[in-house]
N, C-alpha and C positions, 0 to 999 in steps of 0.2 A: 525401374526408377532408382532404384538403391544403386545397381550397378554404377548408373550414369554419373550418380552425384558422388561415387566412390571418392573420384582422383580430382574433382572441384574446387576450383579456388574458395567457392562460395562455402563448401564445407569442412573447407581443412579453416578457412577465419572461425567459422561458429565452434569449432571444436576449440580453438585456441581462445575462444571466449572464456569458454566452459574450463579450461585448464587455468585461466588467468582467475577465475571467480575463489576457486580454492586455494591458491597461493603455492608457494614453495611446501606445503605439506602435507597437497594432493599430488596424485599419482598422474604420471604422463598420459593423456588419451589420444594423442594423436597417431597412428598406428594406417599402414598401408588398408589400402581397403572398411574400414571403418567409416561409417555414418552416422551423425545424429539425426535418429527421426524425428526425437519431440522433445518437448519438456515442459515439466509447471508443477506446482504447489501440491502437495498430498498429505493427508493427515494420516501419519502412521498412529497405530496404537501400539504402545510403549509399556513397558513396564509398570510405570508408576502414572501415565497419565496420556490420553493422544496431544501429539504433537505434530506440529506443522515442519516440513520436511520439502525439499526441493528434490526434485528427482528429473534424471537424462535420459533418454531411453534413446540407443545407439542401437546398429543391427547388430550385435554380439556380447553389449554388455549394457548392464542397470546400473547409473551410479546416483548415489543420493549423500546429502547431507545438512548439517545444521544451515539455518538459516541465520546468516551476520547481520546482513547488511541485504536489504531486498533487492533481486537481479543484479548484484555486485560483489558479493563476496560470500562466498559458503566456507566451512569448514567438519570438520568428521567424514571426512569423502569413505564411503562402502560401495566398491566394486562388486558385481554380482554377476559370473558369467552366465548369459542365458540359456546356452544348451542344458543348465542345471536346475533349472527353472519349471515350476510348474505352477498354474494360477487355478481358483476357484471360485465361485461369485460366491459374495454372503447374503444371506437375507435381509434385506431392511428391517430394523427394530425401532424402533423409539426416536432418539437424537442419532443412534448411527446408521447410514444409509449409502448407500451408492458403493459399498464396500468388498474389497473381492481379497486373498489371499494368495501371497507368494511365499511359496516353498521350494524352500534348498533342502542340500542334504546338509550342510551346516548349518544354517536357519533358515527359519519361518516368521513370518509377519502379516498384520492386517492392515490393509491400507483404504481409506474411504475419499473418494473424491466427491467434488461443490456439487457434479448434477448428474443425472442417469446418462444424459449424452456425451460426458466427460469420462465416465467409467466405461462406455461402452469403447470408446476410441481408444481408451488405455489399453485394455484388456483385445481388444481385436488387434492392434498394433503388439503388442508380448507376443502374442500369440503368433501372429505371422514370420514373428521374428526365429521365434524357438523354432518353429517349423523350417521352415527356409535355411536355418544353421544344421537342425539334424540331417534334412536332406542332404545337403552337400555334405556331412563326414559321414552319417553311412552310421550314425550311432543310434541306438535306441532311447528312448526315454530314461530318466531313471525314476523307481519308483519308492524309492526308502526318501522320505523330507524329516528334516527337525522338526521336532514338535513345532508350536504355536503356543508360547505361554501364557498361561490363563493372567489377566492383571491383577495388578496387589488388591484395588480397590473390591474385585467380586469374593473376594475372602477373607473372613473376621476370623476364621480359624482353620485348623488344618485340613484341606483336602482330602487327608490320606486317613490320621487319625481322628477325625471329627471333634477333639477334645478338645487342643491347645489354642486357644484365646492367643492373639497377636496384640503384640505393646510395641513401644520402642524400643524394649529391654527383647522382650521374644520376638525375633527377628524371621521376618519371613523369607523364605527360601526355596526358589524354583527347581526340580527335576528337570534334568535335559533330555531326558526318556519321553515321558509322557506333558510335560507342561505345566504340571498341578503345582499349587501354592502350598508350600508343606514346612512344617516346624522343624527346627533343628536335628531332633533324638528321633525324627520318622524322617532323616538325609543323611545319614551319618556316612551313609557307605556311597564310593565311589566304584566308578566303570569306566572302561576303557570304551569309547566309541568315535572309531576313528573318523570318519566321515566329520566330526563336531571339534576334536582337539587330537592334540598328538599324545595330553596324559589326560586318566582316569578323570574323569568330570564326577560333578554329584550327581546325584539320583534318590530317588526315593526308596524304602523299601520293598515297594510292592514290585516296581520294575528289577531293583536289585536280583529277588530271588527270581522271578522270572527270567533276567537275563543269564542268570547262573545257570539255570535248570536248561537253557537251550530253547524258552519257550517264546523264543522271538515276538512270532506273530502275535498273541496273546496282549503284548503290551506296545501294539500299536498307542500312538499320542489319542489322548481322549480331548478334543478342545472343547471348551462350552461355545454354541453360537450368542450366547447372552451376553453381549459385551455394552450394555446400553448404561449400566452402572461407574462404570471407567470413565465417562463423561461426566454424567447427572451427579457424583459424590465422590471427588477424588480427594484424595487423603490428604490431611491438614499437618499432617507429621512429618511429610516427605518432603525434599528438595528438588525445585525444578532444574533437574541438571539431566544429563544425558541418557542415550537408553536403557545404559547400564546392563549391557549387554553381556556380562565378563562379570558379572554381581552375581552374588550368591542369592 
């Protein structure tokens, strides 16, 4: 079916929809062989709070961003190509449900959709999709993903050091190793990991000296599944602005 509707007039217009919704400051989608299988509304969990999100899902790439203007105009377009791509179901908790994870080896994210029949059609379409792509180049999976960062709201103090109490003055700050929510004087030290940036990112010091020492494996990402607090008490200090994905 994907074949069919490769070279389609019907899906070279929906694609030029989707290019037209983002403006001059998203990225070209129209590309030979490319299809848009679906699309619709996703609540990512964000940094500082879940947020409603538009998301494409094409047979070779995931693109999502801010919602402007409803089914008329998005902006923050993220490309994600799916051979890099791997998805996990989450457990239903509390207020968050229907929720599964996409992991890159640049990032990781949780995304929850309105109903169990919505998540299952998400997740069964990725998945066909990643598959379908590695078959044809002959690649294997990969298995190193960015962390999944824990959100501001599940932590009043540091992750790492249990001590430091968060203000607006002591500023919270995420590892790109492992995820955790950690104070300043327990981030100090940066690391080169390429897969994430092209210079030294922060990191905590627990994965610091582990990645020194060569003990990789050791400081796999620890995510918490308990994300049901990022909903029910999200921080009254913070600004409803964007992922804040490039934030310390």
């Amino acid at each position: 079916m994907v074949d069919r509707l490769a070279n389609s007039e019907a899906n070279t217009r929906r694609i030029g929809i989707v290019e037209n919704c983002f403006g001059a400051a998203g990225q070209p989608l129209t590309i030979p062989g490319r299809v848009l299988i679906g699309e619709g509304v996703l609540t990512k969990l964000c940094r500082k709070k879940p947020k409603a999100r538009q998301f494409f899902l094409f047979n070779d790439i995931l693109v999502y961003g801010n919602i402007v203007i409803q089914k008329k105009k998005y902006n923050k377009q993220h490309i994600i190509p799916l051979e890099n791509v791997t998805i996990d179901s989450i457990k239903d908790e509390g207020d968050l449900r229907n929720g599964w994870l996409i992991k890159t080896p640049t990032k990781s994210f949780a995304v929850y959709a309105a109903t169990a029949t919505e998540k299952s059609e998400w997740m069964n379409h990725i998945n066909k999709c990643v598959t379908d792509l590695l078959s044809k180049s002959g690649k294997t999976p990969i298995n190193e993903h960015a962390a999944v960062w824990v959100p501001d709201s599940e932590a009043t103090v540091c992750m790492r050091c249990q001590k430091a109490k968060f203000t607006p003055v002591n500023r919270r700050h995420h590892c790109r190793k492992c995820g955790f929510v950690v104070c300043g004087p327990c981030s100090e030290k940066r690391f080169l990991l390429p897969s994430q940036s092209s210079k030294p990112v922060r990191i905590c010091d627990f994965c610091y000296d582990l990645l020194s020492t060569g003990d990789m494996a050791t400081c796999q990402p620890a995510r918490s599944d308990s994300y049901s607090q990022s909903l029910k008490s999200p921080l009254n200090n913070v600004s409803d602005d964007d992922d804040d994905d490039s934030s310390d």
